[in-house]
Every structure is written in structure tokens, then in C-alpha cells.
N, C-alpha and C positions, 0 to 999 in steps of 0.2 A: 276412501278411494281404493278400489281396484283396482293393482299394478296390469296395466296391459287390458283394462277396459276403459270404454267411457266414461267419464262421468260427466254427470248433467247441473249443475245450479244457478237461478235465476228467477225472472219472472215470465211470463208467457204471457199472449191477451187473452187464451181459451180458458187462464185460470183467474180465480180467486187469490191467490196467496201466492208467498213463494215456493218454489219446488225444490226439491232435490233430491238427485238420484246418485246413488252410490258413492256419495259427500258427505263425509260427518260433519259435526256442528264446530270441531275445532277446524277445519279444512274450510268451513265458510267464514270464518271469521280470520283464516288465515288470507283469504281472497279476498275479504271486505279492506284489513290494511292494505293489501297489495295495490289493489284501486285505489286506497284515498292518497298514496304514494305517489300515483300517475296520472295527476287531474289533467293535461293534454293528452292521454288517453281517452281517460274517461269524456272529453271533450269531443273527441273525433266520434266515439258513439252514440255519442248523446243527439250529433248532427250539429252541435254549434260551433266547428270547424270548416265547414262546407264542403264537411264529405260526403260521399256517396251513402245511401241508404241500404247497402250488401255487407255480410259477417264477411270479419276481419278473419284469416287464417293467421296462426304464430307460431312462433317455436322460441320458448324459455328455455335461454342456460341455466345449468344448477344452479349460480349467484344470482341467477333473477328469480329464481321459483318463490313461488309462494310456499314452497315447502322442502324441509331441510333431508333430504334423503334421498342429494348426489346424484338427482337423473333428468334429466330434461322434459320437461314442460309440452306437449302439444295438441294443437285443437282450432277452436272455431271460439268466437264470440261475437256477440251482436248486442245494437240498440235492442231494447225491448221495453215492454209493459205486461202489465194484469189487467186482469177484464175491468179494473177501474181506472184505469190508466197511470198509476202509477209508473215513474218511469227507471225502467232498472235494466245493468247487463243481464242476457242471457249466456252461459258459458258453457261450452261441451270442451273437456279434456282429459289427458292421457297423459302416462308418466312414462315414458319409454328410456330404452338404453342410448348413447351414445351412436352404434354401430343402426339403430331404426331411421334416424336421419337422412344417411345415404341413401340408402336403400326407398326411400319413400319418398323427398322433399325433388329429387331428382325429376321427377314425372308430374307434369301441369296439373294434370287431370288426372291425381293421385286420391288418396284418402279422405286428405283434408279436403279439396277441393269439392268433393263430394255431401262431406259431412257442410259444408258450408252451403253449398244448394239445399240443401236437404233442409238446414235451418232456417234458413229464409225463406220458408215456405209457412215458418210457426210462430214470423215475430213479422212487426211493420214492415212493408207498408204491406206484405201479401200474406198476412195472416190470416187463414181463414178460421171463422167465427163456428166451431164446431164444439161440441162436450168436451168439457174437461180432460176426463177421463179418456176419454176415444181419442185424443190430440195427444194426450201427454204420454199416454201408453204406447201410441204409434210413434211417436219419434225416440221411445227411449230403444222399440224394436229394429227398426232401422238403421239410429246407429249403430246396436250390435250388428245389425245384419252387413250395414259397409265395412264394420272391422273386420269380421271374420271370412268375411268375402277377402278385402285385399290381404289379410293375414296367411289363408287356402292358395291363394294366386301368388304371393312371396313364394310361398313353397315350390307352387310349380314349376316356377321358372328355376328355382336352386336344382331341381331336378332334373330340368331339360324337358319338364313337359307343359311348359307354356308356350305361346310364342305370337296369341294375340294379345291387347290390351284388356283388361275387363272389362266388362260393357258398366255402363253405369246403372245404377241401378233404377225403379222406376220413383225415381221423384218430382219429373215432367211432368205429370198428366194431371198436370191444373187447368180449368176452364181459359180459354182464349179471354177474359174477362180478367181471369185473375195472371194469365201471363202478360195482360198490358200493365201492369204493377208490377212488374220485373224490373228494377234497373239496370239488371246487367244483358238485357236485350237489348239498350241504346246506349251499349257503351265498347269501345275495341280495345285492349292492353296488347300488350308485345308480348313477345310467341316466350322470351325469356326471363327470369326472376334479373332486378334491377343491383342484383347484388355479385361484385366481382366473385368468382368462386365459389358459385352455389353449388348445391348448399352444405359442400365445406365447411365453410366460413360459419355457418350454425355449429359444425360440430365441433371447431375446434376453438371460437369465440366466445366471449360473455357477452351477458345481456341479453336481449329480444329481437325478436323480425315479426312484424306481422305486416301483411297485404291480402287485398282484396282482388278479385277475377272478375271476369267479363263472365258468359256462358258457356262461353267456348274454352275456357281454362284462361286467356289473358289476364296480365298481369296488372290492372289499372290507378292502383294507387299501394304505397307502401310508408313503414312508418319500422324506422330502426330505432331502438332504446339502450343506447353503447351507456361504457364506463359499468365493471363490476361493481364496485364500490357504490355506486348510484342504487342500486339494486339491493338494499335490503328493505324485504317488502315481507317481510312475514317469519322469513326461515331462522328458525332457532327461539323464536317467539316461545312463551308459554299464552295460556289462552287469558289469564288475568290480564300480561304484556299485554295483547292484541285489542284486549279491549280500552286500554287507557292509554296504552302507550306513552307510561308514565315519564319514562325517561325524556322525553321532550327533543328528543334527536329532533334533525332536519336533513335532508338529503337531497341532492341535486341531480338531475336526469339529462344528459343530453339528447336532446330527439330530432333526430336526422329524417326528413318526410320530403313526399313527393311524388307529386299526381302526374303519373304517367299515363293516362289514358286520353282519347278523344273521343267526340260523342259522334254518331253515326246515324243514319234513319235506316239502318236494317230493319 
């Protein structure tokens, strides 16, 4: 992984196999325990919690990372598959500072919220059925194009020469066919993150936050994974460890959730 890029690993439906993009093979098997760690997780995107079918936005403290090197965690994840249907997360993340938090998680309709439209346009239920190559190449462009877009727009406002929002970028212009497979068309969240002192509280917190948006950036379901100690999911691992995880540890997670949203006929 590339400090201050995306990275991409998972399955897709436009592929064959699994992908990954600027994820070594220790940094997947770092993520594979960190999942089998958090099977109400992995339940909430699998769908057999009764959640919504839209990626999950989050933000991992150092003690929840899946990887040992002190920086926080953030990105998008989703249900997904392969063109055979097997059923696997998809994951786009970033390793950021401390000080990226503020500056970012502050704004509904920030980064992530972006990079997570964006995704839901490549995994169930509105994935369109296009080449491989043409699918997977276009969203690895993308999300550079929305990091370096909000990266260029951080600067300008530090300099006094922003002063509107950045427009979003074009990842709407799916057929009216394929935006009645939006879920987040028939659903409203609240205009604010369900968490006192956001998003402070990521940055000076342990553990996880993720939630999911409406279209409009609402807030409609959220899913917190407190207690540090709960949280070793990888980091410090060697890659023999990760694969046997011989030591036979067990770990307990508390998970705080709840579905804030109502459904609408917008």
C-alpha cells in the first residue's frame, strides 16, 4: 500500500478472480484476519444483518488497523462478488495522518462519501456487467481522480482560494434503469454523523466507525467497534502468524449499531 493512495482489494462481479491494486500479498492476509476477527461485520455486508445494500465508509484507529504503522485506517467497503458469484468484501483504503481526520470526515459529502458512490456503482446490486479490464481500470482511475481532486481542494481552501464545495465528480450517469438499483435513492439519514463530537472522536478514539449515506450525503445507518484491546486484527502479525494464527488467541469486540434512516418514495 501506498501511504496517501488508495488501495483497492476484493472481488468485483466484472471479474474473474480476485483483484488488487496497490496491496501486497502480506497487507491481504493482513485484511483476511482482520475480517475473520469481525464476523458481525462481515455479517452486516454479506446482507445477513438487514442492512442496507450501499458501502460502508470507516475510519480505523492505529489499534484497530489491520496494519502496525501508527496511522489510521480509511476508506469504503462493500458486499461484493466475482463474475461467478462468489461472495467476497470489496475494499478501497488509505493510510492517513491523525491531523487528515479533521480536515476531511467534518464534510458529509467529503471523500469518502464519494469514493463510496463511486463503488456502488462496481459491486451488487448496481453493478454493471461490463470487461474486466474496462471496469477495473476505471475505478482504480477514479479513485485517484477523487483523492487528488479533494487533496488540490484541501490546499485551496488552506490558501484562501476555495470558497465553493467541489462538485462531485461524474459517477451519476448511469442509465435511469440502473439508478432504480440505487438504494440510497429510497432512503433519507440525518443531515449529521450519529456520533457525539465528530469526528473528533475518530481522532482521538480507539477502534472503528463505519456508516453508510443516503445520496445526498445522509447519515443512515452506522456501526461503531469500541474497546482497543478488542482490536488486534492483524497488526504486528508476521505473515506465517496470519495464516494460522497459531496462537489460538480469542478476542472480543463490542459493537454499538444503529439504523438511523427512514425509507422515502423520493
Amino acid at each position: 500500500m501506498t501511504p496517501g493512495l488508495p488501495a483497492l482489494w476484493g472481488r468485483l462481479p466484472a471479474c474473474g478472480e480476485q483483484i488488487r491494486h496497490r496491496t501486497t500479498v502480506t497487507q491481504v492476509l493482513q485484511w483476511q484476519h482482520w475480517l475473520e476477527r469481525h464476523p458481525d461485520l462481515l455479517a452486516r455486508l454479506s446482507g445477513e444483518r438487514a442492512s442496507h445494500a450501499l458501502p460502508w465508509s470507516f475510519v480505523l484507529a492505529p489499534a484497530c488497523s489491520p496494519f502496525d504503522d501508527g496511522r489510521h485506517v480509511v476508506g469504503v467497503m462493500a458486499g461484493s462478488c466475482d463474475r461467478a458469484g462468489r461472495r467476497h468484501p470489496c475494499i478501497v483504503c488509505c493510510t492517513v495522518p491523525r491531523r487528515w481526520l479533521g480536515r476531511r470526515l467534518s464534510e458529509p459529502r467529503g471523500v469518502l462519501f464519494r469514493m463510496a458512490r463511486l463503488l456502488a456503482m462496481h459491486v451488487p446490486p448496481r453493478a454493471r456487467q461490463t470487461g474486466a479490464d474496462t471496469s477495473v481500470v476505471s475505478l482504480h482511475a477514479q479513485l485517484d481522480e477523487i483523492w487528488r481532486a479533494d487533496h488540490s481542494f484541501a490546499w485551496r481552501l488552506l490558501s484562501g482560494r476555495g470558497r465553493k464545495a467541489a462538485a462531485l465528480p461524474a459517477t451519476e450517469d448511469a442509465l435511469p434503469a440502473e439508478r432504480d438499483a440505487d438504494p440510497a435513492l429510497v432512503l433519507t439519514g440525518v443531515p449529521v454523523a450519529p456520533w457525539a463530537e465528530w469526528p473528533q472522536c475518530a481522532a482521538c478514539g480507539d477502534g472503528g466507525w463505519f456508516w453508510q449515506q443516503d445520496d445526498r450525503g445522509g447519515y443512515v445507518d452506522c456501526l461503531r467497534i469500541a474497546g482497543a484491546s478488542a482490536c488486534e486484527a492483524g497488526a504486528g502479525f508476521d505473515v506465517d502468524e496470519l495464516k494460522s494464527d497459531a496462537g489460538g488467541r480469542h478476542r472480543t469486540v463490542e459493537f454499538e449499531q444503529g439504523q438511523i434512516h427512514e425509507h422515502t418514495g423520493r
